[in-house]
VEXBA-526280 format. One line per field, with one value per atom (N, C-alpha, C): residue number from 1; residue in three letters; x, z, y. Coordinates in steps of 0.2 Angstrom, whole numbers, plus 5000, padded with zeros to 4 digits. Example, Ala and Ser with C-alpha at 12.3 -4.5 7.8 and 13.67 -1.06 7.14 Angstrom:
nr	(1 / 1 / 1 / 2 / 2 / 2)
rest	(ALA / ALA / ALA / SER / SER / SER)
east	(5066 / 5062 / 5066 / 5064 / 5068 / 5064)
up	(5039 / 5039 / 5039 / 5035 / 5036 / 5039)
north	(4972 / 4978 / 4984 / 4989 / 4995 / 5000)
//
This chain:
nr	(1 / 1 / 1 / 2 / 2 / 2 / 3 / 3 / 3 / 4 / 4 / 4 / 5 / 5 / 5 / 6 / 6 / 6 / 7 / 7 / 7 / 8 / 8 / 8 / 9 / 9 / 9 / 10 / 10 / 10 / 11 / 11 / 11 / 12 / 12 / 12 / 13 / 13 / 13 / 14 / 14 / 14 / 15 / 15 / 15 / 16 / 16 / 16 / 17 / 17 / 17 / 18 / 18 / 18 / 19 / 19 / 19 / 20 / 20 / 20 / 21 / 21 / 21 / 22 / 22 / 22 / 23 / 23 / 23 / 24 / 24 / 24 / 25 / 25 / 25 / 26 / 26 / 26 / 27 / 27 / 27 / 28 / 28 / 28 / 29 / 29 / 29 / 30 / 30 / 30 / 31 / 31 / 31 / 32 / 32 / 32 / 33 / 33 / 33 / 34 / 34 / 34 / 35 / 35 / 35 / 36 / 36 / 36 / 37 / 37 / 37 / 38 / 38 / 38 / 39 / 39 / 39 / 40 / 40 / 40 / 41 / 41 / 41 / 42 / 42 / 42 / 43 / 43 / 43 / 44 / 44 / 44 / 45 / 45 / 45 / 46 / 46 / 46 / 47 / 47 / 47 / 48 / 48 / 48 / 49 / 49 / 49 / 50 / 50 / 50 / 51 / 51 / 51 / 52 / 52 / 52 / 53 / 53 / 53 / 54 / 54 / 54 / 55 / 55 / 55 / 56 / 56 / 56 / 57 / 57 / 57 / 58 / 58 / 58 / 59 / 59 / 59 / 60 / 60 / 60 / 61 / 61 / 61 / 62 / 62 / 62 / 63 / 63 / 63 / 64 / 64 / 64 / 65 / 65 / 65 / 66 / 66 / 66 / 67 / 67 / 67 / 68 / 68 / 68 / 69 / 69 / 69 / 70 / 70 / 70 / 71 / 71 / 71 / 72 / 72 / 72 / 73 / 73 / 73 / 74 / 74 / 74 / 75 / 75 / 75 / 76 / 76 / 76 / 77 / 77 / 77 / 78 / 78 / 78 / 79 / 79 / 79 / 80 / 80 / 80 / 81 / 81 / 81 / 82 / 82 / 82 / 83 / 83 / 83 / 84 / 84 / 84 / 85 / 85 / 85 / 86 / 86 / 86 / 87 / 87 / 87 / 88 / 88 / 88 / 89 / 89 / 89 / 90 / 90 / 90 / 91 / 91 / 91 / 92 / 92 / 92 / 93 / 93 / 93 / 94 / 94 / 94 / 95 / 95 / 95 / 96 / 96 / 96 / 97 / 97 / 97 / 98 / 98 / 98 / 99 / 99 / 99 / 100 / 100 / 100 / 101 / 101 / 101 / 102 / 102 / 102 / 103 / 103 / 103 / 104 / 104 / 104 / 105 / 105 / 105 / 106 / 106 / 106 / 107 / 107 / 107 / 108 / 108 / 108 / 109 / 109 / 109 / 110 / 110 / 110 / 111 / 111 / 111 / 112 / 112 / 112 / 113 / 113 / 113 / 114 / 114 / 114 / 115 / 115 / 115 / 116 / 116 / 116 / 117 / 117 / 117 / 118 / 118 / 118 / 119 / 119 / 119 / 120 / 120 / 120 / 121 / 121 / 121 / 122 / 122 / 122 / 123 / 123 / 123 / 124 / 124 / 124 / 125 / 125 / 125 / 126 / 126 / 126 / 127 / 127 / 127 / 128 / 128 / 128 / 129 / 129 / 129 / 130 / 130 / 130 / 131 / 131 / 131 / 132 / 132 / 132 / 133 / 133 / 133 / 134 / 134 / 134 / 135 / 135 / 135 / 136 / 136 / 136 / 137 / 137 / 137 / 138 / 138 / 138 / 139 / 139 / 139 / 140 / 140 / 140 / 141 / 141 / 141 / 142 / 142 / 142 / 143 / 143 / 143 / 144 / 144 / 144 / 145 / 145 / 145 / 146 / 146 / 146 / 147 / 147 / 147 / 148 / 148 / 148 / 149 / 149 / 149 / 150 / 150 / 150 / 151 / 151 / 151)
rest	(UNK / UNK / UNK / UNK / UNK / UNK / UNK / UNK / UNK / UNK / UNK / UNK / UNK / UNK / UNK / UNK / UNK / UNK / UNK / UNK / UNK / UNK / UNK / UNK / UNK / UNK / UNK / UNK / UNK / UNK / UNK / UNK / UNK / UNK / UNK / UNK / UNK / UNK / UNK / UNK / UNK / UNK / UNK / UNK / UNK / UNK / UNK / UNK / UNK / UNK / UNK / UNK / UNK / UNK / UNK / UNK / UNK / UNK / UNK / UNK / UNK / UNK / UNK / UNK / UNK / UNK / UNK / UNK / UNK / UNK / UNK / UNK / UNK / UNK / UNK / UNK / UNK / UNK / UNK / UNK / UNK / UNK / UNK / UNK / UNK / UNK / UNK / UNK / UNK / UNK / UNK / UNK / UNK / UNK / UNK / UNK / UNK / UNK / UNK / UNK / UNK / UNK / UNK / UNK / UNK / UNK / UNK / UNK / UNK / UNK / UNK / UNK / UNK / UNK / UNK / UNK / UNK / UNK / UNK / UNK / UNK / UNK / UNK / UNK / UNK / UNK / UNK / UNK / UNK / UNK / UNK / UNK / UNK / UNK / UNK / UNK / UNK / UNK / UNK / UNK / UNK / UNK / UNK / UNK / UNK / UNK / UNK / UNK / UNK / UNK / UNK / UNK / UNK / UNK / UNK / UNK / UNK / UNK / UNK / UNK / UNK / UNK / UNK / UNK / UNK / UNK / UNK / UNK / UNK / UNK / UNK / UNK / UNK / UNK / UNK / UNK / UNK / UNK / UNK / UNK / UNK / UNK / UNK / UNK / UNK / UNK / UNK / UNK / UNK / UNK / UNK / UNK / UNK / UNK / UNK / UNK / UNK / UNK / UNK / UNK / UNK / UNK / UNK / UNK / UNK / UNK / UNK / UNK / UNK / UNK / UNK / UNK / UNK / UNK / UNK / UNK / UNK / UNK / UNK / UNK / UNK / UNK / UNK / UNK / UNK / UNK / UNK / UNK / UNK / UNK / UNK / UNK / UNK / UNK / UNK / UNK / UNK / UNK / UNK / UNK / UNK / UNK / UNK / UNK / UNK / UNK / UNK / UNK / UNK / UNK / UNK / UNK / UNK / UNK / UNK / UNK / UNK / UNK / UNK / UNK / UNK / UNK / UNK / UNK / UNK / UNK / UNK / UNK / UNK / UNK / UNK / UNK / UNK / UNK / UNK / UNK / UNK / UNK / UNK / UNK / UNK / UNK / UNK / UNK / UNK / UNK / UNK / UNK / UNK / UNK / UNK / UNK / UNK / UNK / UNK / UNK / UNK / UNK / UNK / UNK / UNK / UNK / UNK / UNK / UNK / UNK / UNK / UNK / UNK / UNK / UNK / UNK / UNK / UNK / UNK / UNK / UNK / UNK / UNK / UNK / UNK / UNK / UNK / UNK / UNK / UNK / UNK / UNK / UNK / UNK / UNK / UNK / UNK / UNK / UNK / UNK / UNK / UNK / UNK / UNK / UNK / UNK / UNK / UNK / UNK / UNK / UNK / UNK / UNK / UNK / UNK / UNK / UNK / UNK / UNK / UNK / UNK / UNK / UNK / UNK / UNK / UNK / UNK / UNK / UNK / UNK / UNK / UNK / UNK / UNK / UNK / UNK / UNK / UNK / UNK / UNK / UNK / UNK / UNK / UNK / UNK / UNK / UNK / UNK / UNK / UNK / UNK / UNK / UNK / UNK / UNK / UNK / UNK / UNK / UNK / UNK / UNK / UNK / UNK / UNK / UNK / UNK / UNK / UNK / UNK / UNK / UNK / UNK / UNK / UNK / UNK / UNK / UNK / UNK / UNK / UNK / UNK / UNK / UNK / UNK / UNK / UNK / UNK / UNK / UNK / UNK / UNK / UNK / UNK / UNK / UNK / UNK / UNK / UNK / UNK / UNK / UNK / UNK / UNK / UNK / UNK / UNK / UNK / UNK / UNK / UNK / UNK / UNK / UNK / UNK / UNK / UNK / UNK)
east	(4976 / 4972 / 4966 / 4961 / 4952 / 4951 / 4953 / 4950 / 4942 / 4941 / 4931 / 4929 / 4932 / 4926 / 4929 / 4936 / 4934 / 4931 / 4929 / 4925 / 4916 / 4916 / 4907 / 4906 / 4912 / 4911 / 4910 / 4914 / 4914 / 4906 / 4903 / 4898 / 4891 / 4892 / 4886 / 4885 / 4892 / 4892 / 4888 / 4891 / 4887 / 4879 / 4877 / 4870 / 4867 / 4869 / 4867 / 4867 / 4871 / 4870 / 4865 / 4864 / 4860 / 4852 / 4852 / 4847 / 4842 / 4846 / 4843 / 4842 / 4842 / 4841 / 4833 / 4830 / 4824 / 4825 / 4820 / 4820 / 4823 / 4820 / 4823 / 4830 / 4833 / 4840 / 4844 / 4841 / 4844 / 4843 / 4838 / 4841 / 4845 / 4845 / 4850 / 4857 / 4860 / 4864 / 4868 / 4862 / 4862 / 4867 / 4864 / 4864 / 4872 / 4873 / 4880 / 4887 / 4882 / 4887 / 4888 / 4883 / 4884 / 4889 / 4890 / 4894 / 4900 / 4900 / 4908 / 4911 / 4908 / 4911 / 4918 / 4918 / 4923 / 4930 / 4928 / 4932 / 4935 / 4932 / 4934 / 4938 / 4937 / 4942 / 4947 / 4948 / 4957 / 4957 / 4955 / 4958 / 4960 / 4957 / 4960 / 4966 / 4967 / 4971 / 4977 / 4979 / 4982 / 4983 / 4981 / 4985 / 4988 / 4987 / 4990 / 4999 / 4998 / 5005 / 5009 / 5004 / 5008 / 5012 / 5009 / 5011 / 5016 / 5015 / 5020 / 5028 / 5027 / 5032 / 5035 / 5031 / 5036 / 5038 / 5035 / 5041 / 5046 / 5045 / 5050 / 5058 / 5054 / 5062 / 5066 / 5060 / 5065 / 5067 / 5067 / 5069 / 5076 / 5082 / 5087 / 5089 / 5088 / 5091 / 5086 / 5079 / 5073 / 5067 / 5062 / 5058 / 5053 / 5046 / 5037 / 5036 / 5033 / 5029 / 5019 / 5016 / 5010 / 5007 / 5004 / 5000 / 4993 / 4988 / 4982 / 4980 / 4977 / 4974 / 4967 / 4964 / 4957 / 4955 / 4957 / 4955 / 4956 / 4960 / 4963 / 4971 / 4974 / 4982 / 4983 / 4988 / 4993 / 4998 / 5004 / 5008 / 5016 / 5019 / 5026 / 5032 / 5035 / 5041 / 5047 / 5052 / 5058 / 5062 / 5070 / 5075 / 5074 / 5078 / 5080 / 5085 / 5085 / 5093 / 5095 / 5095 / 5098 / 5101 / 5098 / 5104 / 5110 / 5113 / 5122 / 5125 / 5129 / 5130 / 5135 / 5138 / 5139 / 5147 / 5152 / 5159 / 5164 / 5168 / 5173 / 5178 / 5181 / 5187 / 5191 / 5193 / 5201 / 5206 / 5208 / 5214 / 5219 / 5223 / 5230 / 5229 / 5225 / 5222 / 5219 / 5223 / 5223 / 5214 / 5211 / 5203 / 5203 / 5207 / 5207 / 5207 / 5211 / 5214 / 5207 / 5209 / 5203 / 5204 / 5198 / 5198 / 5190 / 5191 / 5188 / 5182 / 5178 / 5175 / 5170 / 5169 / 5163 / 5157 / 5151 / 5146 / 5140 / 5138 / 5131 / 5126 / 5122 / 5115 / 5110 / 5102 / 5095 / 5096 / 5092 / 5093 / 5086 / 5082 / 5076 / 5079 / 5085 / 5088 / 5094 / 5095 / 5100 / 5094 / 5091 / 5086 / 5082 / 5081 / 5080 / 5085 / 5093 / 5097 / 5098 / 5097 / 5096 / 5092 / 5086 / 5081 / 5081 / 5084 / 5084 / 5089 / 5097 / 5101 / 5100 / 5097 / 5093 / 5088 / 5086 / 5082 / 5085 / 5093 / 5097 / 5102 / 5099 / 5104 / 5111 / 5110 / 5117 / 5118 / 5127 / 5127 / 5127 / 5127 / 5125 / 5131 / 5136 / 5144 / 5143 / 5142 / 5142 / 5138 / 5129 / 5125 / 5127 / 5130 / 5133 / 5137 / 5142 / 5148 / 5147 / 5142 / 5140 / 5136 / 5131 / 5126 / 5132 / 5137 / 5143 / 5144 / 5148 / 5150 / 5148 / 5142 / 5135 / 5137 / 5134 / 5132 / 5140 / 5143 / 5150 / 5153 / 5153 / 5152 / 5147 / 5142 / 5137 / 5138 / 5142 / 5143 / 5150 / 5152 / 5161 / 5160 / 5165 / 5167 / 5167 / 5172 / 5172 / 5170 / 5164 / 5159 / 5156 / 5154 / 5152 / 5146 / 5141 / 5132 / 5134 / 5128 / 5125 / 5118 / 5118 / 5109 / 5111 / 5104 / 5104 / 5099 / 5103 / 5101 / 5099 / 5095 / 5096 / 5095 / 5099 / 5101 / 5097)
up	(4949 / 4950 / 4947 / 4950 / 4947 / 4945 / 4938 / 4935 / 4934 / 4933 / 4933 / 4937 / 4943 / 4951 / 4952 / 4951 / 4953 / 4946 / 4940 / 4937 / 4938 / 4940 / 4944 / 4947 / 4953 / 4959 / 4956 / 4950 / 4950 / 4947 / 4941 / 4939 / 4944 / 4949 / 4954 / 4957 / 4958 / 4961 / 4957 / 4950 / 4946 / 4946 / 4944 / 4947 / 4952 / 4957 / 4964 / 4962 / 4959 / 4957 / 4954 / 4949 / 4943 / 4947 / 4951 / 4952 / 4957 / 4958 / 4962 / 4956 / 4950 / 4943 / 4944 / 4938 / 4937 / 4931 / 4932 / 4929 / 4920 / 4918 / 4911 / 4910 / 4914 / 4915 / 4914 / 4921 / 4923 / 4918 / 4913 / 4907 / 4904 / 4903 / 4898 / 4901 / 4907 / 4911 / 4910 / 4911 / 4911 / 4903 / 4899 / 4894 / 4890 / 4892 / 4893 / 4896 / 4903 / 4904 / 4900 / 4898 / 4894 / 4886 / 4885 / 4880 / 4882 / 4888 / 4890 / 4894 / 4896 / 4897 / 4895 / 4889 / 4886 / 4887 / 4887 / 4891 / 4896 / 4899 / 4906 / 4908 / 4904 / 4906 / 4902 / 4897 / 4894 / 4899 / 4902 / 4905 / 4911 / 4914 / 4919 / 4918 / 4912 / 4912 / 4909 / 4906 / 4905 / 4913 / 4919 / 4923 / 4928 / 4925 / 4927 / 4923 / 4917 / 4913 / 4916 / 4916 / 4919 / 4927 / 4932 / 4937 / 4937 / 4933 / 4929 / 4928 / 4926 / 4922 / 4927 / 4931 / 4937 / 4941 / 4943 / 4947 / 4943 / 4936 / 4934 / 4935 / 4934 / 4933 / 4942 / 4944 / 4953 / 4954 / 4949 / 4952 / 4947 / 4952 / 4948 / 4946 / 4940 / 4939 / 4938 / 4939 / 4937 / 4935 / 4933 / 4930 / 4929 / 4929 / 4931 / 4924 / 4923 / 4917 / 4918 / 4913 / 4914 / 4911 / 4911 / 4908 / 4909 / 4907 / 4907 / 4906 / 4914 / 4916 / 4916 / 4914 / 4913 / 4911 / 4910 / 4907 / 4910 / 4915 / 4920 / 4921 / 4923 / 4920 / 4928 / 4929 / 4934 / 4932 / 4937 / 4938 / 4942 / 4937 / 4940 / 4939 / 4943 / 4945 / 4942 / 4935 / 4934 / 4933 / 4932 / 4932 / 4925 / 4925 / 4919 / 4916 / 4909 / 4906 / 4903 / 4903 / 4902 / 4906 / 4911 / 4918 / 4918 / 4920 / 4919 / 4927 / 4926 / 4932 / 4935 / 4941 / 4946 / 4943 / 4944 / 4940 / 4942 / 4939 / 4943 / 4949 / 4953 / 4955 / 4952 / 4953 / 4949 / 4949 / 4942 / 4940 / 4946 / 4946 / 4951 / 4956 / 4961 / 4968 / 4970 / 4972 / 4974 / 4975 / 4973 / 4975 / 4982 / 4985 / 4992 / 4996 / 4994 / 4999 / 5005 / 5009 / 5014 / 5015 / 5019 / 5023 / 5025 / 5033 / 5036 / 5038 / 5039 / 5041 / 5046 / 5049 / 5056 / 5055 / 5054 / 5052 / 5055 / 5058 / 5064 / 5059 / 5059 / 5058 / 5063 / 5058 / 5064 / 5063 / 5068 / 5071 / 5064 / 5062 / 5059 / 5050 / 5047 / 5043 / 5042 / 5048 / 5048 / 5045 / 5048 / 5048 / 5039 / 5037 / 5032 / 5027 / 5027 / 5023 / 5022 / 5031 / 5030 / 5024 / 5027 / 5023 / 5017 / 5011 / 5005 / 5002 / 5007 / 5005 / 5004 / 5011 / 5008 / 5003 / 4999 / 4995 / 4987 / 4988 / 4985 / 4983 / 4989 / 4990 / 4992 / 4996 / 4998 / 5004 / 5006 / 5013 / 5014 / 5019 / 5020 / 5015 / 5019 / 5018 / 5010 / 5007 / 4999 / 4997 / 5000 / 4997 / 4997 / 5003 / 5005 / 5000 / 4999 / 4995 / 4987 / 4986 / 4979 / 4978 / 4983 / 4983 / 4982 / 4988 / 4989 / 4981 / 4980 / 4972 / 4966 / 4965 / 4962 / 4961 / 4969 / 4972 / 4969 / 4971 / 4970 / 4962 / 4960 / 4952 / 4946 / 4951 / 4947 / 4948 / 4953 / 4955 / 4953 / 4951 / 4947 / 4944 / 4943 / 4940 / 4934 / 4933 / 4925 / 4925 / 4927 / 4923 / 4918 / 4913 / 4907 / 4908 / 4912 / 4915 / 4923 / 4920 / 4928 / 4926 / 4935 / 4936 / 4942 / 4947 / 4952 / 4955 / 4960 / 4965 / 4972 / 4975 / 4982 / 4989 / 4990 / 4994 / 5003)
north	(4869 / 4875 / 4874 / 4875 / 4875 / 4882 / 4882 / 4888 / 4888 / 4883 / 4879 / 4884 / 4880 / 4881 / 4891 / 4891 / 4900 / 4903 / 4901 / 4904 / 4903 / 4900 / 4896 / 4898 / 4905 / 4907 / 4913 / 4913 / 4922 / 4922 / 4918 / 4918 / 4919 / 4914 / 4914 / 4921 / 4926 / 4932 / 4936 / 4935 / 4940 / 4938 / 4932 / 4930 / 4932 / 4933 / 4937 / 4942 / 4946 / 4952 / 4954 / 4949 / 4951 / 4950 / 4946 / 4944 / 4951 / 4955 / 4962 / 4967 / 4966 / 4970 / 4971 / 4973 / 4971 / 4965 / 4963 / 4953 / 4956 / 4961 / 4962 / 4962 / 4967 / 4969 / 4963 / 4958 / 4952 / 4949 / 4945 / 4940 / 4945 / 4951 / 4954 / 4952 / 4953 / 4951 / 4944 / 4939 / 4932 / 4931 / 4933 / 4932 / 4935 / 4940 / 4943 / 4937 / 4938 / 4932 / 4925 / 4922 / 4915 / 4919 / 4923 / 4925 / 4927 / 4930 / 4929 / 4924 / 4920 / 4916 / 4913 / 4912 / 4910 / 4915 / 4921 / 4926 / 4927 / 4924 / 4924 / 4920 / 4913 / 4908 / 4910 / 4913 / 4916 / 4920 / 4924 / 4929 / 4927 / 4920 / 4918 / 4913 / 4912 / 4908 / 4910 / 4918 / 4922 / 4924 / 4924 / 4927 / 4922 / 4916 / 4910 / 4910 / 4911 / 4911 / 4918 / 4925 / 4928 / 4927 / 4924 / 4921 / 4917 / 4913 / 4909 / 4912 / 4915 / 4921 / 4922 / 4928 / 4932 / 4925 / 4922 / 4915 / 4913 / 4913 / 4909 / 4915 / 4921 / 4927 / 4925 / 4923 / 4924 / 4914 / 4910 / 4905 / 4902 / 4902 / 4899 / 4893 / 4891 / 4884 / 4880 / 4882 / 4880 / 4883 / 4881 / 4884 / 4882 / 4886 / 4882 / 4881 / 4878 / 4874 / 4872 / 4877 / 4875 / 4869 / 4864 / 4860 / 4859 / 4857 / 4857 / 4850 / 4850 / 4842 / 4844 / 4839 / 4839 / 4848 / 4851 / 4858 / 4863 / 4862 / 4866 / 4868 / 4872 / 4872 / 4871 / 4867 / 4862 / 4867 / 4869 / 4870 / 4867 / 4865 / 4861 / 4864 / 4863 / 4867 / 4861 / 4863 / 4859 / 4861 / 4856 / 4859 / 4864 / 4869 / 4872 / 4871 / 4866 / 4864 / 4867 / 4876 / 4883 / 4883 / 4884 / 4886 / 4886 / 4891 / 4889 / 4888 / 4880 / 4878 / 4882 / 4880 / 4883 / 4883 / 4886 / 4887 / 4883 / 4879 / 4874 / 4879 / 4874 / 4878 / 4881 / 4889 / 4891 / 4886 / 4888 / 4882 / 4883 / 4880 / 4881 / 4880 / 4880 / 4880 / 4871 / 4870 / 4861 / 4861 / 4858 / 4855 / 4854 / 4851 / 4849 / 4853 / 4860 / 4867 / 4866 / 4870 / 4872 / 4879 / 4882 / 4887 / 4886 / 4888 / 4890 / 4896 / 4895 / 4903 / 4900 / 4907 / 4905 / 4909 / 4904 / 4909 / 4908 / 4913 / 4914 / 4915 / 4911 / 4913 / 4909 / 4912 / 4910 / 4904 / 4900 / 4894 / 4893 / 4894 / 4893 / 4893 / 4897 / 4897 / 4892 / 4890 / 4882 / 4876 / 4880 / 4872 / 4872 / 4876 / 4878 / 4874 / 4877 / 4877 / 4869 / 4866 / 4858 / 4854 / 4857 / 4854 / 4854 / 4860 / 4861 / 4858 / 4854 / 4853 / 4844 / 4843 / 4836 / 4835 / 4841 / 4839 / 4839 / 4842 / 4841 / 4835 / 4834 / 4825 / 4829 / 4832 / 4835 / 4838 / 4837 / 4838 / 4846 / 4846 / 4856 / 4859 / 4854 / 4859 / 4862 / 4854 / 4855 / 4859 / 4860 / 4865 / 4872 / 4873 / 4883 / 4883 / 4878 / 4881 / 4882 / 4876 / 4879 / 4884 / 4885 / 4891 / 4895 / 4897 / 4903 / 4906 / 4899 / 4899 / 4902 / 4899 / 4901 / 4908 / 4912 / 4919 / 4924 / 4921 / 4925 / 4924 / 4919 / 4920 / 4924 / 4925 / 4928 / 4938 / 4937 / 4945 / 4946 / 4943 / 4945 / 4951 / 4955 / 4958 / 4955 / 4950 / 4946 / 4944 / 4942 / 4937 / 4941 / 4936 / 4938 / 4937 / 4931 / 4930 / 4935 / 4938 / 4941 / 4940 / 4937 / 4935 / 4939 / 4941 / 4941 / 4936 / 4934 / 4928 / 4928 / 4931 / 4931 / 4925 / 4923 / 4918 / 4919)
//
């Protein structure tokens, strides 16, 4: 993110503006601005962390991280090693068991689900069924963690 260049945009605006004052007003103006300055970039850079934030509440199992490259905050997306994994299989029930379902969806959400599972390094099957799992453990009745998740 260039909080620089969109603060040198918002400055020039204001400069345009100023510059339709009369000339007195204007250094009075110019001069406001060189002191806020320094305001402006916290305040832009608080609504970067709060952006931050709200993504972080709606992303599962990961989490954004701001850093500051050359003076500017950079936002990366990593795992979160809080996150609570997805829950084994119930005891008793063979690993192996199967069961089938037939499930219709958009031809543009298959293609999707592919995409994200290869980028899990996973085959579709295994992506839906942990999503599934995930999704269905986190709405238990017994669950002790409740997130919500929307899949």
């Amino acid at each position: 993110m260039q909080l620089t260049q969109t603060a040198n945009v918002m400055e020039a605006a204001v400069q345009a503006q100023l510059r339709l004052a009369d000339p007195e007003l204007a250094a009075l103006g110019s001069e406001l601005l060189d002191v806020l300055r320094p305001a402006i970039r916290l305040t832009l850079m608080e609504v970067v962390e709060m952006a931050a934030q709200e993504v972080n509440g709606q992303l599962a199992g990961q989490r954004v991280e701001i850093q500051l490259v050359d003076g500017d905050p950079e936002l990366t997306v990593r795992p979160d090693p809080s996150a609570v994994p997805p829950p084994p299989p119930p005891t008793g029930e063979p690993i192996d068991a199967e069961a089938r379902i037939t499930l219709r969806l958009p031809g543009y959400l298959k293609d999707l689900i592919a995409e994200a599972a290869e980028g899990a390094g996973d085959s579709v099957n295994t992506f839906v069924v942990d999503a599934l799992r995930t999704k269905a453990y986190e709405k238990s009745p017994s669950s002790s963690v409740r997130r919500t998740i929307d899949l």
